[in-house]
ZADRENSE-75008 format. One record per residue: residue in three letters; x, y, z of N, C-alpha, C in turn. Coordinates in Angstrom, 3 decimals, always signed. Layout:
# residues N
ATOM  ala  X  Y  Z  X  Y  Z  X  Y  Z;
...
***
This chain:
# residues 232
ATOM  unk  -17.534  +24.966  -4.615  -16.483  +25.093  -3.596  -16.284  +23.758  -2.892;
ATOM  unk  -15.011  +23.480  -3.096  -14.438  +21.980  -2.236  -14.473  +22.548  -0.371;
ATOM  unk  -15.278  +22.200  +0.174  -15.229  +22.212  +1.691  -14.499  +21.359  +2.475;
ATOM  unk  -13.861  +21.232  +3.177  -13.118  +20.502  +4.102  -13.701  +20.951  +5.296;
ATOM  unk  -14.773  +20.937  +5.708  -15.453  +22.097  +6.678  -16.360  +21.606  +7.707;
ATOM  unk  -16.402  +22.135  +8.665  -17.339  +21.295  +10.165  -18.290  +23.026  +10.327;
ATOM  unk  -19.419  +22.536  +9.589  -20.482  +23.977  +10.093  -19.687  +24.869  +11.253;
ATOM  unk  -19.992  +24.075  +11.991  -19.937  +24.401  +13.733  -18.495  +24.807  +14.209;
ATOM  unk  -17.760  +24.701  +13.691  -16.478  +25.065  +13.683  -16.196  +26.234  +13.258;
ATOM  unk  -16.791  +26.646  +11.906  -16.631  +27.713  +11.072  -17.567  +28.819  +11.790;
ATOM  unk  -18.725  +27.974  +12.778  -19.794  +28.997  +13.725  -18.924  +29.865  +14.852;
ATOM  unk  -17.864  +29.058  +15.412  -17.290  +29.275  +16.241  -16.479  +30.278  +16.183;
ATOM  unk  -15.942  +30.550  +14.949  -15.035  +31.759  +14.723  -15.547  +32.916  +14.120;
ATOM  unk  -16.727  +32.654  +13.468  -17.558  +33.802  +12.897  -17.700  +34.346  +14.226;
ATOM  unk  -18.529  +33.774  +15.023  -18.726  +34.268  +16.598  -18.021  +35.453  +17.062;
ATOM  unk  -16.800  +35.099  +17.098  -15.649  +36.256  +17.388  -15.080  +37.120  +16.685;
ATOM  unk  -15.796  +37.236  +15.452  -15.772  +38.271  +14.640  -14.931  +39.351  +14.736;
ATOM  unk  -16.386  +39.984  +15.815  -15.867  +41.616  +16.094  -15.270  +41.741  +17.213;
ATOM  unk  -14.731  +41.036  +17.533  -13.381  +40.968  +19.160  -12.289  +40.456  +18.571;
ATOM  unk  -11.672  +40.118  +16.987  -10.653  +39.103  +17.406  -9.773  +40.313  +16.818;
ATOM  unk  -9.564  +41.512  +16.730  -8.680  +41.944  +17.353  -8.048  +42.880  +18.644;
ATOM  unk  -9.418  +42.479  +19.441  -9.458  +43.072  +20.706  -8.049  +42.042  +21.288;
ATOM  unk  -7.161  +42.562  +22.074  -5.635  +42.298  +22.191  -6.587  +41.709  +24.069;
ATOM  unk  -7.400  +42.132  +24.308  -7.700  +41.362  +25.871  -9.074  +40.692  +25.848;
ATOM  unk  -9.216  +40.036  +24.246  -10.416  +39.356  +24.589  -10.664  +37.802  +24.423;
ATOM  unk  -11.572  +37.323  +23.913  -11.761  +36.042  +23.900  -10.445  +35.148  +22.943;
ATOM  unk  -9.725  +35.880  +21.884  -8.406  +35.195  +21.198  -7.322  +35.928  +21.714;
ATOM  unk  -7.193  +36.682  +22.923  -5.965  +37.179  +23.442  -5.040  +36.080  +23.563;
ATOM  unk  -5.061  +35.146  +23.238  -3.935  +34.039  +23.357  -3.460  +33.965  +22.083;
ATOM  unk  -4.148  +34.144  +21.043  -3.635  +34.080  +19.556  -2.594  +35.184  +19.344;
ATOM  unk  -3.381  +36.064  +19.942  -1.932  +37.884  +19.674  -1.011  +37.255  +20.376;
ATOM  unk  -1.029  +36.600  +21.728  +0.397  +36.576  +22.875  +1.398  +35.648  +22.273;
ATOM  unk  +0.774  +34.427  +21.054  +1.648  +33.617  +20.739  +2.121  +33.908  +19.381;
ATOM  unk  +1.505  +35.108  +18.749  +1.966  +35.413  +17.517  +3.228  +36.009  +17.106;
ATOM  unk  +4.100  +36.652  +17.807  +5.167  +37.036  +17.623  +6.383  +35.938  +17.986;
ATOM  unk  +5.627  +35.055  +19.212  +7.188  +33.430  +19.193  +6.628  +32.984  +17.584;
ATOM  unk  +5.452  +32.519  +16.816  +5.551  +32.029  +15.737  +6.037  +32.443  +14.379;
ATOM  unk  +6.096  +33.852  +14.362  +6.131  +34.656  +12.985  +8.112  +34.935  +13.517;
ATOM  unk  +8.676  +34.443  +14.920  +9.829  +34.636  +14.412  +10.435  +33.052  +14.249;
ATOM  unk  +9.529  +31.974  +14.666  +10.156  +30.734  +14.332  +9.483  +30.663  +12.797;
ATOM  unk  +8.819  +30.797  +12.112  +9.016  +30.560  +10.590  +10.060  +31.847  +10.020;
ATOM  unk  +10.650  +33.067  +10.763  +11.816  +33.535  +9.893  +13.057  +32.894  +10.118;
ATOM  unk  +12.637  +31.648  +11.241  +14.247  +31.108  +11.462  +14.605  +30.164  +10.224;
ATOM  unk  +13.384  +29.992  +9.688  +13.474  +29.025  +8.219  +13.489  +29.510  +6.830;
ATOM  unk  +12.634  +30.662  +6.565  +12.701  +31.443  +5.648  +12.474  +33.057  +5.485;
ATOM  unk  +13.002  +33.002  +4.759  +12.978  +34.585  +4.500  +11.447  +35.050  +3.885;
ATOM  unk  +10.992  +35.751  +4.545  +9.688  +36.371  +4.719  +9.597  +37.850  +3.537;
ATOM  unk  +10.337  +38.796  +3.755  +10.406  +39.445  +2.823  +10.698  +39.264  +1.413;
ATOM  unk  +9.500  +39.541  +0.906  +9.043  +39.508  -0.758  +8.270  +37.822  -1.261;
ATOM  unk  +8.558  +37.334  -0.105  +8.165  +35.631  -0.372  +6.542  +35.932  -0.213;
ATOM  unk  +6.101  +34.980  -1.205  +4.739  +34.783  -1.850  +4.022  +33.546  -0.638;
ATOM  unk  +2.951  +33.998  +0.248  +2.921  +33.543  +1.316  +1.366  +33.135  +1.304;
ATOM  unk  +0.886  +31.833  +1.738  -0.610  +32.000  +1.801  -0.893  +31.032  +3.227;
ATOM  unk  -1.790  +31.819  +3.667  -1.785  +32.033  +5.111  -2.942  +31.100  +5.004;
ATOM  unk  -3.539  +29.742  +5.193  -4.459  +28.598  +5.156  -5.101  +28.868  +6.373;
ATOM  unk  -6.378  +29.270  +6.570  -6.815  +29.276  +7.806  -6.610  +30.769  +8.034;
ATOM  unk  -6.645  +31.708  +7.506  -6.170  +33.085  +8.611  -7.233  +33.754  +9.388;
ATOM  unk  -8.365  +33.818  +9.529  -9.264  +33.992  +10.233  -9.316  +35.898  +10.196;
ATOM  unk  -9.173  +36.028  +11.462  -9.319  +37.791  +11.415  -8.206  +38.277  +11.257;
ATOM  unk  -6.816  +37.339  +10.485  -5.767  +37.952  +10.101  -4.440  +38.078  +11.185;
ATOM  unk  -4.580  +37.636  +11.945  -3.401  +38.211  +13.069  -2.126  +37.202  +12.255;
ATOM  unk  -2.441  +36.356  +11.712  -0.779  +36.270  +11.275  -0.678  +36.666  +10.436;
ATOM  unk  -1.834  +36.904  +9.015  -1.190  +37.380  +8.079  -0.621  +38.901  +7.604;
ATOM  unk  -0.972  +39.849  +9.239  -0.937  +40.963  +8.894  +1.001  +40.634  +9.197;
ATOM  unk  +1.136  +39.913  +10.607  +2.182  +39.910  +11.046  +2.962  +39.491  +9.854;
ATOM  unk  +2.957  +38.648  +9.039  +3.484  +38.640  +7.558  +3.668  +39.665  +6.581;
ATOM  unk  +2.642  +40.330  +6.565  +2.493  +41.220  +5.707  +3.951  +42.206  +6.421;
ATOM  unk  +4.437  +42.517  +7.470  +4.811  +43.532  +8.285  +6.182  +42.857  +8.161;
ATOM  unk  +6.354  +41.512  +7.897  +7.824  +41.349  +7.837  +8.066  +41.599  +6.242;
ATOM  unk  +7.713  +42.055  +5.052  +7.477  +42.163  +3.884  +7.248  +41.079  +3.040;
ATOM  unk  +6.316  +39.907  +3.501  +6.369  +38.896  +2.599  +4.564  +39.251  +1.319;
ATOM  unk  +4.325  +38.449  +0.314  +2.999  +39.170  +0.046  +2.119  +38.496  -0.218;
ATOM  unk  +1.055  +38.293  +0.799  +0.615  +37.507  +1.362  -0.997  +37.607  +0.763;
ATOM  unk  -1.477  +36.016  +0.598  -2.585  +35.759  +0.048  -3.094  +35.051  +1.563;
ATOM  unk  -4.185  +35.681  +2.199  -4.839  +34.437  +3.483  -6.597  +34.028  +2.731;
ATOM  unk  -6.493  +32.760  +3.207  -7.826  +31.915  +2.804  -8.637  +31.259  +4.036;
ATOM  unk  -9.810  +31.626  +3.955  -10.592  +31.281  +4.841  -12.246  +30.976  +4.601;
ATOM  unk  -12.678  +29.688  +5.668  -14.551  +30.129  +4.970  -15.219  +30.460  +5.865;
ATOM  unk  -14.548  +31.219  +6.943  -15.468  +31.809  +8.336  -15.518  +33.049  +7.126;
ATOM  unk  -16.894  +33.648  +6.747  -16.992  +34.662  +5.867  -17.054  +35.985  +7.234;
ATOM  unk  -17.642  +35.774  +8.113  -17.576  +37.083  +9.070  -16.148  +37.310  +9.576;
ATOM  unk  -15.227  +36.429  +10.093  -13.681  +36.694  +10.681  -12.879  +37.258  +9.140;
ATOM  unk  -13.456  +37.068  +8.161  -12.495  +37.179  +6.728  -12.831  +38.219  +6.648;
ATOM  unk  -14.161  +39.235  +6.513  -14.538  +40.522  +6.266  -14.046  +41.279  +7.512;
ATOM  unk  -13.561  +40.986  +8.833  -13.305  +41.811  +10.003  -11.668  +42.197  +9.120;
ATOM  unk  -11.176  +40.834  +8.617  -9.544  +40.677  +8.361  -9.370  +41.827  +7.322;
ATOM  unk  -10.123  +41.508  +6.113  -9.408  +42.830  +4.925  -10.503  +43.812  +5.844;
ATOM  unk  -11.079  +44.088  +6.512  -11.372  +45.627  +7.086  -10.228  +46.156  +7.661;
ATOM  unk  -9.432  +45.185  +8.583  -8.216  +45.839  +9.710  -7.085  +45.867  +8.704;
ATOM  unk  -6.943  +45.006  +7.653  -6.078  +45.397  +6.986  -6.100  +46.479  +6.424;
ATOM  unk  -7.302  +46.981  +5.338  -7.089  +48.135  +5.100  -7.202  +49.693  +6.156;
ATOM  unk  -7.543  +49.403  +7.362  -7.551  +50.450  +7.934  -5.904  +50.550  +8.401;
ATOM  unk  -5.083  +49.063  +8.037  -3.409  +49.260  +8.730  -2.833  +49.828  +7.168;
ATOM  unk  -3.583  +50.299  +6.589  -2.495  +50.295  +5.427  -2.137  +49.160  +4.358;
ATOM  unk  -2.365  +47.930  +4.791  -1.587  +46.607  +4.029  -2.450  +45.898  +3.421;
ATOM  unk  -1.746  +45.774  +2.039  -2.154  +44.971  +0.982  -2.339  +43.677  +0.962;
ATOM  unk  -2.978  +43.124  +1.504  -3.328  +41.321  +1.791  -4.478  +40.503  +0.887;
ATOM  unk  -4.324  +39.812  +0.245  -5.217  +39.512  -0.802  -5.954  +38.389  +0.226;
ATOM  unk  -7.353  +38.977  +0.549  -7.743  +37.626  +1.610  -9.159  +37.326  +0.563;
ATOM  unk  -9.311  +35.649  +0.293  -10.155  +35.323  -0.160  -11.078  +34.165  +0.439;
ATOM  unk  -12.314  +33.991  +0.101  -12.848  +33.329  +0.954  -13.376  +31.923  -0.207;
ATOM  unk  -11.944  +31.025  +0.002  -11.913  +29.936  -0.631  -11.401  +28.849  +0.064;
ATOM  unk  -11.405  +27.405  +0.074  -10.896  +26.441  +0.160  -9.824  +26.176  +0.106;
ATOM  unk  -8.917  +25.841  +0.837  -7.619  +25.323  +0.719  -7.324  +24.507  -0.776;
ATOM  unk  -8.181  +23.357  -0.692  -8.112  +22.328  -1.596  -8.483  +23.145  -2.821;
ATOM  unk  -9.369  +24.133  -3.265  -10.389  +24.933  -4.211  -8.903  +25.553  -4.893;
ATOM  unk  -8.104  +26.258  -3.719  -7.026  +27.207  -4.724  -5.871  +26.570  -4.542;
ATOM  unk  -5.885  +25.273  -4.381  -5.173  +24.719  -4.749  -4.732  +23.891  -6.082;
ATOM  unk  -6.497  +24.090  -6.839  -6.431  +23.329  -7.884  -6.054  +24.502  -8.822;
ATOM  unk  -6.777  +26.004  -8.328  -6.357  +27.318  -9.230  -5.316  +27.643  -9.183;
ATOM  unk  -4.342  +28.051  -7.946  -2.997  +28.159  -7.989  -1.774  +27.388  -7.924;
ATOM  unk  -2.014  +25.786  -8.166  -0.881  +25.019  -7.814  +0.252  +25.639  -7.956;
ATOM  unk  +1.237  +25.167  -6.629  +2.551  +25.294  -6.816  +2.834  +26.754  -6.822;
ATOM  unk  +1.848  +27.515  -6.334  +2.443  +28.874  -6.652  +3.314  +30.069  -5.858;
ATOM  unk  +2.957  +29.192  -4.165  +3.649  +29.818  -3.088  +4.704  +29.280  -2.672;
ATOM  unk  +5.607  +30.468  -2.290  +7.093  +29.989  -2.000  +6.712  +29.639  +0.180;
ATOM  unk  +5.322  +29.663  +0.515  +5.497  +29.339  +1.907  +3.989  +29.317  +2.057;
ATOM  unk  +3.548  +28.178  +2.532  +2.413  +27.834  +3.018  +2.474  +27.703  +4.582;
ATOM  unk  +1.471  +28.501  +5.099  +1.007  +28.400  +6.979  +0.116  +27.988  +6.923;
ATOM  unk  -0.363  +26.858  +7.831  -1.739  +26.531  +8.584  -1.482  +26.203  +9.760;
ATOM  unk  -1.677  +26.915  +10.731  -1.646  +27.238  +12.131  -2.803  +27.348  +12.879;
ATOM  unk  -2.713  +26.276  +13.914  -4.325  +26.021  +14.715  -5.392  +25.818  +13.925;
ATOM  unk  -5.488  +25.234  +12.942  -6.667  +24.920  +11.879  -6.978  +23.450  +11.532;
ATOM  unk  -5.512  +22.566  +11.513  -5.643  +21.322  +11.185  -7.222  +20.684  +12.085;
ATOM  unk  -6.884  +20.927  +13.661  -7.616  +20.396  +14.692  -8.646  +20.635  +14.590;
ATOM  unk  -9.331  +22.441  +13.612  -10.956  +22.626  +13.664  -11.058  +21.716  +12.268;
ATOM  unk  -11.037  +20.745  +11.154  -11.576  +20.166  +10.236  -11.427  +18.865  +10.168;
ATOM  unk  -12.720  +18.517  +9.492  -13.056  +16.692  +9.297  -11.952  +15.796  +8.825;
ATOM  unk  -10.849  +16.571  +7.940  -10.337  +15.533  +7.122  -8.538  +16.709  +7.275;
ATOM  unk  -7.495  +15.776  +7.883  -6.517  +16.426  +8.275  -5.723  +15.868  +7.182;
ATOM  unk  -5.585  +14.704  +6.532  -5.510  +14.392  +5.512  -5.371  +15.548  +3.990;
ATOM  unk  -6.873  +15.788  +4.039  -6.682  +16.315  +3.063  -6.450  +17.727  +2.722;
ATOM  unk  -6.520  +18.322  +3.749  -6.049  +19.470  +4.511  -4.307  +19.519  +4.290;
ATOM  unk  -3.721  +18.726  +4.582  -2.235  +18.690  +4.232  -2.000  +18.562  +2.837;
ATOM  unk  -3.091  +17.626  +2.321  -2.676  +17.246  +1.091  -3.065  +19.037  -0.142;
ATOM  unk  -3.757  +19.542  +0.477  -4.225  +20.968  -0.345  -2.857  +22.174  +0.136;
ATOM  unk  -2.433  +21.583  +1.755  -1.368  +22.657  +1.787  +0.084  +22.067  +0.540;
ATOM  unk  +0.297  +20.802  +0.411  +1.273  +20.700  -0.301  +1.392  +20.977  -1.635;
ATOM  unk  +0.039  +20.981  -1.886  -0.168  +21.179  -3.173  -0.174  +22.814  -3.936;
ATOM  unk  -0.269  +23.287  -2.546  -0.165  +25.052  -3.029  +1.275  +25.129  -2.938;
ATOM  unk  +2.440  +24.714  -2.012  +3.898  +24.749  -2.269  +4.412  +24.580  -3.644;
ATOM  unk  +5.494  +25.469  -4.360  +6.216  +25.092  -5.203  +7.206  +24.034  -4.385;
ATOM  unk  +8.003  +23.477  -5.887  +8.760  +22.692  -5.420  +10.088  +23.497  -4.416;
ATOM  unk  +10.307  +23.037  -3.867  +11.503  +23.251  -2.422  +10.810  +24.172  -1.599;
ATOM  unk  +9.418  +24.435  -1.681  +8.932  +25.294  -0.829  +8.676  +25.004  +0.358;
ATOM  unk  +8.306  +25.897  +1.445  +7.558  +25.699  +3.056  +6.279  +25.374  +3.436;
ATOM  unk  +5.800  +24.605  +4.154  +4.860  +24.259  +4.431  +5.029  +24.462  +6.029;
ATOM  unk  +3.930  +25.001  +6.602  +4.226  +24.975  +8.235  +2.831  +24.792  +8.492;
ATOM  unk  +2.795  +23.854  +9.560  +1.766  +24.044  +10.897  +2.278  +23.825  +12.087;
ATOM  unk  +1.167  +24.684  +12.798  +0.878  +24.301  +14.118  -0.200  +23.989  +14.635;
ATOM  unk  -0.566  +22.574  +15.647  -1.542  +22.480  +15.956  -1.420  +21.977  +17.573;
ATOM  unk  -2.413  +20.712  +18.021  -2.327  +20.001  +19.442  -1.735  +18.821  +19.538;
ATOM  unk  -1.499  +17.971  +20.436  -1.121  +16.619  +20.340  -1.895  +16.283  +21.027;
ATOM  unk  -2.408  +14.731  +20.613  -3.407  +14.084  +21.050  -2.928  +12.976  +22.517;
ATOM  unk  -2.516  +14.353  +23.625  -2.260  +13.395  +24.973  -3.083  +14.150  +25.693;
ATOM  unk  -2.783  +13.329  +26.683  -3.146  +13.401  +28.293  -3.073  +14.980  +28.958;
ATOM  unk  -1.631  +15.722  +28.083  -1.543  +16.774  +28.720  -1.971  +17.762  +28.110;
ATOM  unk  -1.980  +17.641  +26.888  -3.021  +18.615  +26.343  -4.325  +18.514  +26.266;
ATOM  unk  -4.861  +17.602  +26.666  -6.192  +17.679  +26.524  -6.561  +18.222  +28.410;
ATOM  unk  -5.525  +18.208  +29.497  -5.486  +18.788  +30.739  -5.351  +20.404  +30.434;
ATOM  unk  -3.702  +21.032  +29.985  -3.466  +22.715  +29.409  -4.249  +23.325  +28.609;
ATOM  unk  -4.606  +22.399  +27.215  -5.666  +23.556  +26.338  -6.924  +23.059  +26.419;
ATOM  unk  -7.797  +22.252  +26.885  -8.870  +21.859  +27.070  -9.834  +22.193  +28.482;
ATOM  unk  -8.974  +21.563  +29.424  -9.523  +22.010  +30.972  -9.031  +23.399  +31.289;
ATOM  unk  -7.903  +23.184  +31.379  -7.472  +24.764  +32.126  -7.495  +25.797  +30.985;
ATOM  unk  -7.234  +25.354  +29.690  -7.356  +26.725  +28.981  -8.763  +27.281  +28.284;
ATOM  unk  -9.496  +26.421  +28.634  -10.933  +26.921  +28.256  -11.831  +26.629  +29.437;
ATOM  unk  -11.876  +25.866  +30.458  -12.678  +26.050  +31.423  -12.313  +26.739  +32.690;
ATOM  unk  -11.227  +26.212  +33.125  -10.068  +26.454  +34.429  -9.763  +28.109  +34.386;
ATOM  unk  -9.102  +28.686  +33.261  -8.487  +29.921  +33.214  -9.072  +31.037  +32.111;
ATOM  unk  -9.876  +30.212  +31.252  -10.660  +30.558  +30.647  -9.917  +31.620  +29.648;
ATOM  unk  -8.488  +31.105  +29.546  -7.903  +31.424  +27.569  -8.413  +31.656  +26.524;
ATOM  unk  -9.830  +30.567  +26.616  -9.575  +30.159  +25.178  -11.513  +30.356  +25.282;
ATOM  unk  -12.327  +30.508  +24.350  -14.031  +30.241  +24.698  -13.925  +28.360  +24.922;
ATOM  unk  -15.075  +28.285  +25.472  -15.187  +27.179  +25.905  -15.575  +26.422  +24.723;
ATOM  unk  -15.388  +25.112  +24.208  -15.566  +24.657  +23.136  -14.873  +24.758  +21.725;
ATOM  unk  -13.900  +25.628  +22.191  -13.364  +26.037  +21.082  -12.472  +24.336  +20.621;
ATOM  unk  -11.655  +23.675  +21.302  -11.144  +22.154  +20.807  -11.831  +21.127  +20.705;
ATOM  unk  -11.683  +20.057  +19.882  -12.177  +18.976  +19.976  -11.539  +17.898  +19.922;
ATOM  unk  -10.921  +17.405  +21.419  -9.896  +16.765  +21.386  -9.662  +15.561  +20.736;
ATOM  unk  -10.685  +14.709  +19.960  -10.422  +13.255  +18.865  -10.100  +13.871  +17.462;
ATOM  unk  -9.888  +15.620  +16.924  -9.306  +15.464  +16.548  -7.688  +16.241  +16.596;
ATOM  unk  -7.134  +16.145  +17.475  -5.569  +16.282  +17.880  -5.509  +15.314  +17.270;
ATOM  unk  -3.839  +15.914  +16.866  -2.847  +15.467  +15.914  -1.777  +14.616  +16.715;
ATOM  unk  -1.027  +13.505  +16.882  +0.146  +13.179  +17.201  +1.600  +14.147  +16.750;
ATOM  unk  +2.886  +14.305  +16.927  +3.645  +14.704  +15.607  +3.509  +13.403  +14.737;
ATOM  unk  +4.021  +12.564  +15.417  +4.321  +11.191  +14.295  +3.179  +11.054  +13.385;
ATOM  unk  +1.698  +11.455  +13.647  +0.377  +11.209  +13.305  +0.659  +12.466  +11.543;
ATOM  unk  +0.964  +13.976  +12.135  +0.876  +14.773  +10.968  +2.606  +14.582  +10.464;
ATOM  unk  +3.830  +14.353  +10.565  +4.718  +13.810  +9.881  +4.177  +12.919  +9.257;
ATOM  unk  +3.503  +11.938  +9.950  +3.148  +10.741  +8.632  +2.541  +11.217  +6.986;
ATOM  unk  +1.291  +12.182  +7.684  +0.594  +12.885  +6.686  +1.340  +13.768  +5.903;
ATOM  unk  +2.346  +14.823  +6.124  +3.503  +15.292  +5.506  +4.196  +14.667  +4.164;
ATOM  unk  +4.171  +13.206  +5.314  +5.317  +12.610  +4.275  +4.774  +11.592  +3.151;
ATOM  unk  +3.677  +11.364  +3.411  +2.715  +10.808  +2.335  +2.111  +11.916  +0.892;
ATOM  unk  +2.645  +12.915  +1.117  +1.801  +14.249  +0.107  +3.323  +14.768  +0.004;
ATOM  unk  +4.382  +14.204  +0.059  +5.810  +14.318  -0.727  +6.447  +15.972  +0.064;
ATOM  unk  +5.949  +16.007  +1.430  +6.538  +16.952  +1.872  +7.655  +16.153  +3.002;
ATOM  unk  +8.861  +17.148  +3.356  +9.798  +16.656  +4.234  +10.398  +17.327  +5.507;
ATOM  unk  +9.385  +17.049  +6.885  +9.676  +17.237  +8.130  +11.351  +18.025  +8.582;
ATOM  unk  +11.609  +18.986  +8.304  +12.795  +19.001  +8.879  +12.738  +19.860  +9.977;
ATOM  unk  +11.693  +20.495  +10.843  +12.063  +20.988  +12.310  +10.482  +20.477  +12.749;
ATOM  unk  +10.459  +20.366  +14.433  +9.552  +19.922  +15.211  +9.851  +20.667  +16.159;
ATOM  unk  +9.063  +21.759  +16.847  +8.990  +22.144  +17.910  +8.086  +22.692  +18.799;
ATOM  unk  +8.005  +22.193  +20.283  +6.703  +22.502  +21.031  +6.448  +23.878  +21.186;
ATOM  unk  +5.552  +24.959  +21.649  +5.123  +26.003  +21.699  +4.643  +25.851  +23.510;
ATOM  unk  +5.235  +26.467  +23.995  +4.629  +26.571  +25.288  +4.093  +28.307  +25.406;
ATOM  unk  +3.270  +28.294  +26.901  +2.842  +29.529  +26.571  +2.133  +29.414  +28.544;
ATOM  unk  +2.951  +30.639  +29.010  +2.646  +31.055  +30.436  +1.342  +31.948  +30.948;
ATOM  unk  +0.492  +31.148  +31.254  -0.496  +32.078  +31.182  -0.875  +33.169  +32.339;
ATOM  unk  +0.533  +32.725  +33.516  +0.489  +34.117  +34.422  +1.053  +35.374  +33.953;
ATOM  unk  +2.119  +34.705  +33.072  +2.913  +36.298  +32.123  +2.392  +36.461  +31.058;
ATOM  unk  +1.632  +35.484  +30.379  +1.104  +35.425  +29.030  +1.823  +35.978  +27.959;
ATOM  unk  +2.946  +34.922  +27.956  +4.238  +35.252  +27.052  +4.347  +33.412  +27.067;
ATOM  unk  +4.650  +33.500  +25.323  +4.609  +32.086  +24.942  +6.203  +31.985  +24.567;
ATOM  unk  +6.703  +30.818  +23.457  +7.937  +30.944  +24.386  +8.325  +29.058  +23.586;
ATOM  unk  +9.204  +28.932  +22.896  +9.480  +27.588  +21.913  +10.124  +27.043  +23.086;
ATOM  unk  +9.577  +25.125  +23.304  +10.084  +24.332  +23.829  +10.576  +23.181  +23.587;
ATOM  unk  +11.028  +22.496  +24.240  +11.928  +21.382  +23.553  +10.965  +19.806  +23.505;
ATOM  unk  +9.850  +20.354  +24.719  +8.742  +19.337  +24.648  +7.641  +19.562  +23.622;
ATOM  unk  +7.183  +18.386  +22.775  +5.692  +18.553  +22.164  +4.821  +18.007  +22.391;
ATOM  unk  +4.409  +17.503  +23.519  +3.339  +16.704  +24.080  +1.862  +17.765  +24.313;
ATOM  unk  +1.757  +19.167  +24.186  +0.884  +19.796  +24.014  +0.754  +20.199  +22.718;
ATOM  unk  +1.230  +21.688  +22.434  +1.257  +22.526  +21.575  +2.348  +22.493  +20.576;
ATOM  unk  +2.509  +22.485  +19.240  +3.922  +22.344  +18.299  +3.712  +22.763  +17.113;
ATOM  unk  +4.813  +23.449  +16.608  +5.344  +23.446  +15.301  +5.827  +22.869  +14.484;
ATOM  unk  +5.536  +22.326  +13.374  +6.004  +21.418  +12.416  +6.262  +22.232  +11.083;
ATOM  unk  +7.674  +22.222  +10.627  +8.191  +22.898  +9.555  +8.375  +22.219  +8.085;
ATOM  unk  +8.226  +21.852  +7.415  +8.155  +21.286  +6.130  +8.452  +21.688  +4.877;
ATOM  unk  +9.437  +20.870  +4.055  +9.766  +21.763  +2.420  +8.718  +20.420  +1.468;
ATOM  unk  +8.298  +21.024  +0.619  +8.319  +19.822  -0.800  +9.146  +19.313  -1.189;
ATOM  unk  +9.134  +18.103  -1.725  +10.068  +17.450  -2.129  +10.064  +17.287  -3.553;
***
């Protein structure tokens, strides 16, 4: 197995195992922002019947939300405890989700080119090599396909919103969960995009209110953002 992997990272989400689909617990911020994200990737593609692999899905909250818009969805992960919580809730929802516990880069060499839409959302920031992490998501895209992430930007103000206040201050997020040297710039993961023959065509920030705890697309990305991408 090709790892792209930080032990301690992968410790961190096993951790939350058996809470992450508790809707008021330690990832209650992941459910509150999952419905602004699963409708900004239908503003790009069509989700139903599209062959979807969810990079990073952890205990599943986007890929079920995929699964539910009818797309048919493969999620990959190597937290082995958040992956066994994921096909448990899946099959207790009914839905067919092929979740395997492989490498980005690993099924990328088995399935090249085989998905019409690649997600990696909040994942770039937990691994050593963001690089090659992009370079395994492009490589699972067919040609004219989607590639999406979302991750942090490496300022001042996010390392103040999701670092201080959202894990110590207000306590969003478990403590430790970021590691702010490695936030992303946009210009930093466009670069990386566009070096692995993928092509940037939407950028947008993700804000998210944590007195209403309703998140919510912005026109700023100096924290939180979406980056949309086809192959070229």
């Amino acid at each position: 197995m090709t790892a792209n992997l930080d032990p301690a990272e992968t410790a961190k989400f096993d951790a939350h195992a058996a809470r992450w689909w508790d809707v008021d617990g330690p990832l209650r911020t992941l459910h509150e922002i999952n419905p602004v994200r699963l409708a900004w990737l239908a503003q790009h593609v069509r989700l139903a019947g599209a062959r979807v692999v969810d990079v990073g899905c952890g205990g599943g909250v986007l890929s079920e939300g995929l699964a539910r818009a009818g797309a048919v969805v493969t999620g990959v992960d190597l937290a082995a405890d958040a992956l066994a919580v994921a096909r448990q809730h899946a099959a207790d929802q009914g839905l067919a989700i092929d979740y395997r516990h492989v490498s980005a880069a690993d099924l990328a060499v088995e399935a090249a080119g085989a998905f019409d839409v690649v997600t990696c959302l909040e994942l770039i920031e937990h691994v050593p090599d963001a690089a090659e992490l992009v370079r395994a998501c492009a490589g699972l895209a067919r040609p004219d396909g989607w590639v999406f992430f979302s991750t942090l930007s490496r300022t001042p103000a996010a390392y103040a919103q999701a670092v201080l206040a959202g894990e110590y201050l207000l306590r969003l997020l478990p403590r430790g969960t970021h590691d702010y040297a490695r936030f992303l710039r946009p210009s930093e993961l466009a670069a990386l995009c566009r070096a692995n023959g993928l092509q940037v065509v939407d950028l947008q920030g993700l804000g998210y209110n944590p007195l209403t705890r309703r998140a919510s697309l912005r026109a700023q990305v100096d924290v939180n953002y979406l980056l949309a991408a086809r192959r070229v």
